[in-house]
N, C-alpha and C positions, 0 to 999 in steps of 0.2 A: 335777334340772336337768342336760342334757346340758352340758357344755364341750367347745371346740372344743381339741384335741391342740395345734395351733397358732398361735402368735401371742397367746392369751387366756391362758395356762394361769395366770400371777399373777393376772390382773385374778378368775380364777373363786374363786384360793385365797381372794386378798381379801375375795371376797366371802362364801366360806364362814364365815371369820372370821367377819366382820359378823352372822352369822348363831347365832356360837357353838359353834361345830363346828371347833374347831383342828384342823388336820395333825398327825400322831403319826408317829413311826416309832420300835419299838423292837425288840430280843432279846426273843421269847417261848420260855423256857428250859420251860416245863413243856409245850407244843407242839412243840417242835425247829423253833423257824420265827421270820422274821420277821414283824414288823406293822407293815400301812403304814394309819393310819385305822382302827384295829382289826381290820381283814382280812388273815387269812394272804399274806402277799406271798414271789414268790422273784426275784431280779435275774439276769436275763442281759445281761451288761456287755461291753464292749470297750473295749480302753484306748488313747487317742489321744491325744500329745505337743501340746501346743497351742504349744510353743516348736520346734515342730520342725517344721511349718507354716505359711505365711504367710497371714496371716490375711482377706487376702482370700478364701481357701477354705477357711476354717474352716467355715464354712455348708453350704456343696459336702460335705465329709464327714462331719458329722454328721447330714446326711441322709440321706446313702447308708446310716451305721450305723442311723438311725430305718427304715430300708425294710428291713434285712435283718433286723428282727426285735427287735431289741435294744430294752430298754427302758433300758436304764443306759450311763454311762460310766464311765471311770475313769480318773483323769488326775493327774499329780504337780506339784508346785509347785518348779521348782529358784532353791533361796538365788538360786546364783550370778547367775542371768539376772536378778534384778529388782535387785539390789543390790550392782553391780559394783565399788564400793568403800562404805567404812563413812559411813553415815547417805546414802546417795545413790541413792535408790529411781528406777526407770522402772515404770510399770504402763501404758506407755502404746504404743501401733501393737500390735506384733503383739508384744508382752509386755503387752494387756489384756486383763489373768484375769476380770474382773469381768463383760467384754462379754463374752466367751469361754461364762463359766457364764450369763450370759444368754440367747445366742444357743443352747445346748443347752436351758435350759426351755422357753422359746417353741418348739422346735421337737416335744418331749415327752420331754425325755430327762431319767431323775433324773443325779448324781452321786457316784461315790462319790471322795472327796476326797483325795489322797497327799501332805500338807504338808511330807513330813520331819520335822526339817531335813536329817536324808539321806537321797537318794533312791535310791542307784544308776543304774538306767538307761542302763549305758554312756553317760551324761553326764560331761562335764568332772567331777573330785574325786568324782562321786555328788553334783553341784549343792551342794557346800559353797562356799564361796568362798575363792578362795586367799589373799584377803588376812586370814584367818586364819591362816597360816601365818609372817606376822608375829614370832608368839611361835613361837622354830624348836623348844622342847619340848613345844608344846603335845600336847596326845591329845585327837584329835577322837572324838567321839562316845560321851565319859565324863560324867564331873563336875566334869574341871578348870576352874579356876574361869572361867576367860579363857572360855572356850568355853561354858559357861554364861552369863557376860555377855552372849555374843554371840547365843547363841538367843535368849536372851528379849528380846532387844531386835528381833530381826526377828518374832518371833509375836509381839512386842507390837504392831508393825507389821501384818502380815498378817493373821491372824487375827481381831481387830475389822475388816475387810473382809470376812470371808468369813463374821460370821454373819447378815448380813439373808439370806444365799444358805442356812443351814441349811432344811431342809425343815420344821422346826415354825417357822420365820418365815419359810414361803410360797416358800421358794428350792427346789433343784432335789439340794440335799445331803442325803443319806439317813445315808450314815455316813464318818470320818476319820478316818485311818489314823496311829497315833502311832509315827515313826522309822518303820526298813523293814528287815526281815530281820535285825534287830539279832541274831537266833539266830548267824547266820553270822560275827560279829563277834568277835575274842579277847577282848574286855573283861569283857564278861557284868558292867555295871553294874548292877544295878536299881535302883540310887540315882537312876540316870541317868533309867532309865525311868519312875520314881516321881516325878522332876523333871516332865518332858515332862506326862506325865497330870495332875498339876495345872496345869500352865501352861496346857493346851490345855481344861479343864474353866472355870479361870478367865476365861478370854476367851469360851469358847462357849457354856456352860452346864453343867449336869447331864441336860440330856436330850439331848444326841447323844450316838450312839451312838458310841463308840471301836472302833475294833478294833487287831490286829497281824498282820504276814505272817510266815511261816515254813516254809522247807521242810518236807516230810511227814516227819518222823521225830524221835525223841524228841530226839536230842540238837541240833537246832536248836531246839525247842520250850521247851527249858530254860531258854535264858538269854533267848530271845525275847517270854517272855511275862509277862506280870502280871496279879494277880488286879483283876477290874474294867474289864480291855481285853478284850476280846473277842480269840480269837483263831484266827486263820483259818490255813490253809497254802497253797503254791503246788505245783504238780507239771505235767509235760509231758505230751503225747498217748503213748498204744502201753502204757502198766501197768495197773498192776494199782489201778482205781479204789476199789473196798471198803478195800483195804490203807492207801490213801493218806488216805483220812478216818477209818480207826480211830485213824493217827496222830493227827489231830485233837481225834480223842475223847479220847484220853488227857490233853489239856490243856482241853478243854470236851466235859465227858461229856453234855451235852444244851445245845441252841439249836439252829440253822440249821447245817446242812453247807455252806461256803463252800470255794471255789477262788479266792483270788485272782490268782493266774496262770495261766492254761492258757496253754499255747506254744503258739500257733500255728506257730511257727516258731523263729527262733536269730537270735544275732548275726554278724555276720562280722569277724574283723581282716583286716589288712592280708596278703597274702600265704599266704591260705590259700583256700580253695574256698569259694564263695559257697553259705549254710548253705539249706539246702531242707528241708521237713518233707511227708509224703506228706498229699495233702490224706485220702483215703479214712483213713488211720489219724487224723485230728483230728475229722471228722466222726464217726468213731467214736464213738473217748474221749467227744466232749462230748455224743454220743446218750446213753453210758453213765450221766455226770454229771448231766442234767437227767432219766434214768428215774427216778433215787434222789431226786427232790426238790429238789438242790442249786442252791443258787445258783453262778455261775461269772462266772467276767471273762477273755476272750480274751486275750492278750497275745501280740503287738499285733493291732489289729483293724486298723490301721495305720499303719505306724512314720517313715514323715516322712525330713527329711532331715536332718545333722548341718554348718547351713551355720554357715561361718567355721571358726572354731575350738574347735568344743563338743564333739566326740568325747570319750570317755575312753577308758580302755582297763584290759587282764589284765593280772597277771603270771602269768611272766616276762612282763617288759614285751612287751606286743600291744596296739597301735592298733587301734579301731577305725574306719573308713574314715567319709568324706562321706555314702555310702547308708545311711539305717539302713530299709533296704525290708523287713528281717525276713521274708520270705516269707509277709508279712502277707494276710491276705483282700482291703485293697485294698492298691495297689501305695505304691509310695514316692510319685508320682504323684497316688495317688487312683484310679487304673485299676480296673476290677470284675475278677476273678480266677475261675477253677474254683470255686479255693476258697471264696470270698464265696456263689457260688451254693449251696455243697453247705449249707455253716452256714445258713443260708439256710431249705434243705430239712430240715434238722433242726429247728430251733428251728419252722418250723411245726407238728411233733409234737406239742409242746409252750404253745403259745401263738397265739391269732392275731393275724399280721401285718397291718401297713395295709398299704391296698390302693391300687392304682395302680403306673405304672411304674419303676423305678428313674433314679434319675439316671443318664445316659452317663458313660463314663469322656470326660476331657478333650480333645480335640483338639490333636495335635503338629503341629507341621509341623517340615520340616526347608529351614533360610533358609540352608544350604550354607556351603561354604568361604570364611572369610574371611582374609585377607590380613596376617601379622603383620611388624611390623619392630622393633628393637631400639633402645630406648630408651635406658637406663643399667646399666650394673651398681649393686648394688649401693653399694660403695666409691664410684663416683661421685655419689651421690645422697645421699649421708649430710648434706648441707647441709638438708635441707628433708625426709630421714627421722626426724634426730634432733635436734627442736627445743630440747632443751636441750646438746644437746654431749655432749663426754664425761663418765665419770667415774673418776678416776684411782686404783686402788687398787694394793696389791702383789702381791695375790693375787685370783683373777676373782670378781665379785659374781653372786648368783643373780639370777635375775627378780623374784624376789621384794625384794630389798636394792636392785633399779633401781624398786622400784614398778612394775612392769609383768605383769601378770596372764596373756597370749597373744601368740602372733605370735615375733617372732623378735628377738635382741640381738644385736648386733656385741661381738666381743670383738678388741682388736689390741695386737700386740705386737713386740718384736722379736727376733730371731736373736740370741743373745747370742757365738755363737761362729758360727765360720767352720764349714760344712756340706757341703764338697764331695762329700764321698759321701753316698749316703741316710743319714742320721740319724734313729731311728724317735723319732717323734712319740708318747706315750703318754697315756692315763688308768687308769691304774695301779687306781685305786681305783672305776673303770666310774661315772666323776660327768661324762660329756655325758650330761645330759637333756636332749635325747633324741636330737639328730642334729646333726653338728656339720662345714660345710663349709670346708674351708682350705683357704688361698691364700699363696702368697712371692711380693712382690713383685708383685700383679695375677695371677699364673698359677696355677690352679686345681692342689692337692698331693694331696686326695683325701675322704676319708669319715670320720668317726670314728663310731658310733651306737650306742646304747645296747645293753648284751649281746651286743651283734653284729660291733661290728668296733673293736675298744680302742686301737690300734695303727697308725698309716699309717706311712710313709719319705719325710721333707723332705729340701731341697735347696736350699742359698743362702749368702749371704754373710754374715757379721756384721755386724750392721745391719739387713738386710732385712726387711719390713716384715710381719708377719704376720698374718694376717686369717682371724676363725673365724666365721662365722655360725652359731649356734647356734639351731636349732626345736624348739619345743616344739611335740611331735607329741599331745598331751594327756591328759591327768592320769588317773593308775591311778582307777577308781571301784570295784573292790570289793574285800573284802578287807583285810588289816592296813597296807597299803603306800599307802592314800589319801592321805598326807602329805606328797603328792611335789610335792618343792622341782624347779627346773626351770634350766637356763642349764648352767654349768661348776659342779659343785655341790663339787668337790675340783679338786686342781692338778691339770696337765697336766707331762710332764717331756720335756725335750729331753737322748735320751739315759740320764743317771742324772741329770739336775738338774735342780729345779721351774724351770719357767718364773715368771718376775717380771715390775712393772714393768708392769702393762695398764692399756690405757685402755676402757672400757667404754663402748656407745654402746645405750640406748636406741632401739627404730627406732618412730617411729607410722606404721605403713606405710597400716592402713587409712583415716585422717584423712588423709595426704597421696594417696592414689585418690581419695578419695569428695571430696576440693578439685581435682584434676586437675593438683595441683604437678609431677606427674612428667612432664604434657605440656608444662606451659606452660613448663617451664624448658629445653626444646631439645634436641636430641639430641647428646648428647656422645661420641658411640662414637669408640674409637680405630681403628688399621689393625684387619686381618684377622688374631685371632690364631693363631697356630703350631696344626697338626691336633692335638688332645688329645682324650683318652675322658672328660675333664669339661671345664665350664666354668665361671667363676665365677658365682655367682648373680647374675641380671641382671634386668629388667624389659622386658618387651615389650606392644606396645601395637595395637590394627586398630579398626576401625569395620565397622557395618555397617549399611543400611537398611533400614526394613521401610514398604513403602508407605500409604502413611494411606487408601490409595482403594479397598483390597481390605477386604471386608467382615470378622468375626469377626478378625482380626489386631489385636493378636498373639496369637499361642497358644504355649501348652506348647512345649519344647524340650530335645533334649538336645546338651551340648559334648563333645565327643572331641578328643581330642589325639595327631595321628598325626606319628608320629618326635620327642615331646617326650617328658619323661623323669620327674620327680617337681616338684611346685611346689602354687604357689596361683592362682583367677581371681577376677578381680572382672570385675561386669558394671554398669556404670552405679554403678560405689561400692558394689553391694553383693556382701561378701562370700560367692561362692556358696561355698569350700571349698578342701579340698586333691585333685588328681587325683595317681595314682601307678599309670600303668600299664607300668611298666613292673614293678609289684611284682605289682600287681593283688587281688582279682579283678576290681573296679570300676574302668572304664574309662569311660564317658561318668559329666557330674554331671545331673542336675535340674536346669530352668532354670524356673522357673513366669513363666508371663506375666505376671505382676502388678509382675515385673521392667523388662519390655522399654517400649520407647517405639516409637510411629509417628509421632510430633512431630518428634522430632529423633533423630539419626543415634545409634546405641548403641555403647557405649565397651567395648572389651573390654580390658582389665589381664593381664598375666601376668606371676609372678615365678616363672622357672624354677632352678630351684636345681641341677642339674645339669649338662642337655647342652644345648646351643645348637643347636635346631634350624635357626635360621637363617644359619650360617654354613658354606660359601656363598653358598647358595643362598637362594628364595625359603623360606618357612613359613606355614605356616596353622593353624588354630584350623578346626572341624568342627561346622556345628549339623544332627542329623539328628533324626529322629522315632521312632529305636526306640533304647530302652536295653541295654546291656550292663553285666551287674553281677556276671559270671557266665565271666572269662576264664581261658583256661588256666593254672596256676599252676603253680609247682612245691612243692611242701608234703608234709614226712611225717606232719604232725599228723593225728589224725584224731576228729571229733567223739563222746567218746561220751554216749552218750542214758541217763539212769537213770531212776528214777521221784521217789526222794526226794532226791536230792544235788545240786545246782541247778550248784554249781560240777565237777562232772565232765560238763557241756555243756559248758565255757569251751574 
């Protein structure tokens, strides 16, 4: 019996059932292959962040992957997005994983599953949740016990969700990936990893297939693997492919040769050159990869955006930016690419594709300059930022000791002595995580930021009232330094003496946007202040319309910010991200239509943390149709490419 790819594809396994004829999928080790129904099978995958697109186009792109050839995806489950404090699960809008692997069967796509609990991904921690860090000794991703608590109580959670989705019960999951690159990791538990593999066999079964990642060489493959996990490597386009799965070999001297990363591209931080990968040398590589047999998984086939506050980042501490467009095959967007077509042209070597047109990349428009004016500073808005008040210690609390997981905390204080000359302001011990604005008295003193600048020069009376906004620019994800605490993490010293004596303020910035507290309580701006190269962080606010009577409206968008300086937008309450062009390379953010209204007039938010562009003059906010993600910078960093060292890209 034929089945139709789409739409049907459960109701056919169903019925296969019925019939007596289970789904299989296993390692055929005396083959070198897998078996999908007893027949040699090989997966060509693409990995696509389902939390890092809004879900209204989740459909839009995995169709576009279904047209380019791909029979698989591959996609990670981050802790921190569904479970943003303890016992308090969302699975629901565009954090539902269930519709998510749904909407990829009906469409004909298997999956390959990345549960964690860590994921990496230039995600916030590597998608741990920070409110493990609670226990300030804990050691994530061992065997301490705390931290075992806490996994097995979210796979206790998750995991019974995700097995009617296993592909021997008719779902679209072929195989699941236990932890992620743990080779890379200094613990080298296997206690750990012998935890996880039962945990993850108890809830799923004995017959999913497990696997593990690991860069191509032996000494990631050491601590990375276990007997009875399958294990696979990741490696980038331009080497030496033979070389890269002999690594493999050495930890699985027969099954399926797997890739599960190929780089399509890189990630970018803040203030370095927007990472690009030559399409002709990936097209290559992955002709190379699919001659030998191998299975592979694109990374990314496309990388979405990093809205709010979900970046993570390197060290030495490097953010990464709003855009995570990877120089993906489709765009951050969703856009078709060079590149999408050449993979494309490969993978028909190899397989054939369905047939018919590809979906269009989306339609932008650019709804122009819109109008901003200055709402509050911050300090003025602390009534209805910080719904619980202060909180008074001697010494500054972390985000973590305010309960507060992202966004930003007020820290204030005062001059204990008389300051008429500059008096350097210090963090002696490099503990602002991660960017820290001050102010004497309302008037903006300068920068503190993490590795970068430890030191400013104050100026004021004793008394005078001191004000540090503190951002968390987002949590290291790879590497031994995940455990990063975030706020004033050590004392600040005026002069040679610890500052004392603060009051700590909590801000829910995004809950009073997404209520509109910050309009409805009026605008409280004082005079014009004195010209300065900062200004205190402030809140600015514009509208705009988009007519209901123009057909296809509204569509895609992108925001530019011309003469504003580093901050955050919200668009209708929701948080699109942070923009920072003046560090760069990304300059305009992703605005997806599924945002915008033609109902009623759209609210545009800005907390500029810098420069005021509005003072004197008028300012505006920028909606055009084509992105820039790609500005000049100044940077001596420079990316190098290896075959097996995953962190000598960083």
């Amino acid at each position: 019996m034929a089945c139709s790819r789409i739409g049907v594809v459960l109701l056919c396994s169903l019925f296969a059932s019925t019939l007596g004829v289970p789904q299989t999928f296993s390692v055929d080790y005396k083959n070198d292959c897998f078996r999908k129904d007893g027949e040699e099978f090989r997966y060509i995958s693409g990995s696509i962040h389902y939390n890092r697109i809004p879900r209204a186009y989740w459909k839009d792109r995995l169709l576009k992957m279904y047209m380019a050839g791909l029979n698989t995806i591959q996609t990670y489950v981050p802790w921190n997005f569904h479970e943003p404090s303890p016992d308090r699960y969302n699975f629901s809008g565009d954090r539902d994983l269930e519709h998510f692997l749904q909407l990829a069967q009906d469409i004909g796509l298997l999956v390959v599953l990345r549960p964690g609990p860590y994921i990496c991904g230039e995600w916030d921690m590597g998608g741990l949740p920070a409110w493990l860090l609670h226990k300030k000794d804990i050691v994530l991703r061992t065997s301490d016990t705390d931290y075992i608590a806490a996994v097995d109580k979210w796979m206790g959670t998750l995991l019974p969700m995700l097995k009617p989705f296993l592909y021997q019960n008719g779902g679209p999951i072929i195989t699941v990936q236990v932890e992620n690159e743990y080779g890379s990791y200094f613990a080298c538990d296997y206690n750990y990893l012998r935890h996880l593999t039962s945990l993850f066999r108890s809830h799923l079964g004995n017959d999913v297939v497990l696997f593990t990642t690991d860069g191509a060489g032996a000494g990631y493959l050491k601590c990375g693997t276990l007997q009875g996990v399958y294990a696979t490597v990741d490696f980038g386009p331009g080497g030496n492919v033979s070389a890269a799965f002999d690594a493999q070999r050495q930890a699985e001297p027969h099954g399926p040769l797997v890739n599960s990363e190929f780089y399509t591209g890189w990630l970018d931080h803040w203030g370095e050159h927007h990472s690009t990968v030559s399409t002709a040398i990936v097209a290559k590589s992955l002709n190379e990869i699919l001659a030998i047999g191998a299975s592979v998984n694109l990374y990314m086939f496309i990388g979405g955006t990093n809205f709010g506050y979900w970046n993570g980042a390197n060290t030495p501490y490097a953010p990464q930016p709003t855009s995570y467009d990877y120089d993906a095959p489709l765009t951050e967007a969703g856009d078709l690419t060079d590149k999408y077509f050449a993979i494309q042209d490969v993978i028909k070597l190899y397989r054939k594709i369905p047939e018919g047109p590809v979906l269009p990349s989306t339609p932008k428009y650019a709804y122009g300059a819109v109008p901003m004016k200055k709402l509050h500073t911050v300090v003025d808005a602390l009534d209805i930022l910080s719904f619980s008040g202060p909180v008074k210690s001697i010494y500054p609390l972390t985000f973590i000791e305010m309960n507060q997981p992202f966004g930003f905390v007020l820290y204030q204080t005062k001059l204990p002595v008389d300051c008429s000359k500059p008096t350097p302001l210090s963090s002696p011990l490099n503990g602002v995580h991660d960017r820290a604005y001050v102010s004497v008295d309302g008037v903006a003193a300068g920068i503190l930021e993490r590795d970068k600048a430890l030191t400013i020069n104050v100026t004021g009376k004793a008394g005078s009232q001191v004000d540090i906004l503190v951002e968390n620019m987002g949590r290291v994800n790879y590497g031994k330094d995940i455990n990063d605490f975030k706020g004033l993490v050590s004392n600040l010293t005026l002069g040679a003496d610890i500052l004392t004596g603060w009051e700590v303020y909590s801000l829910s910035i995004d809950q009073a946007v997404s209520q509109g507290l910050l309009w409805e309580m009026g605008s409280r701006v004082a005079g014009t202040p004195p010209p300065s190269p900062l200004s205190v962080p402030s809140f600015y606010g514009g509208t705009f319309v988009i007519p209901d009577g123009i057909p296809d409206l509204p569509q895609d968008t992108y925001i530019q910010f011309p003469d504003w300086r580093k901050g955050q937008v919200w668009i209708n309450g929701f948080n699109l991200g942070r923009y920072w062009p003046a560090r760069g390379p990304q300059i305009t953010l992703y605005v997806p239509a599924s945002i915008l209204s033609t109902a009623v007039p759209n609210n545009v938010t800005v907390l500029e943390l810098e420069g005021d562009p509005c003072t004197p003059g008028p300012c505006t906010v920028e909606f055009t149709n084509t992105p820039v993600l790609n500005a000049t910078v100044k940077s001596d960093h420079k990316h190098q490419r290896a075959l097996f060292h995953k962190e000598d890209l960083l």
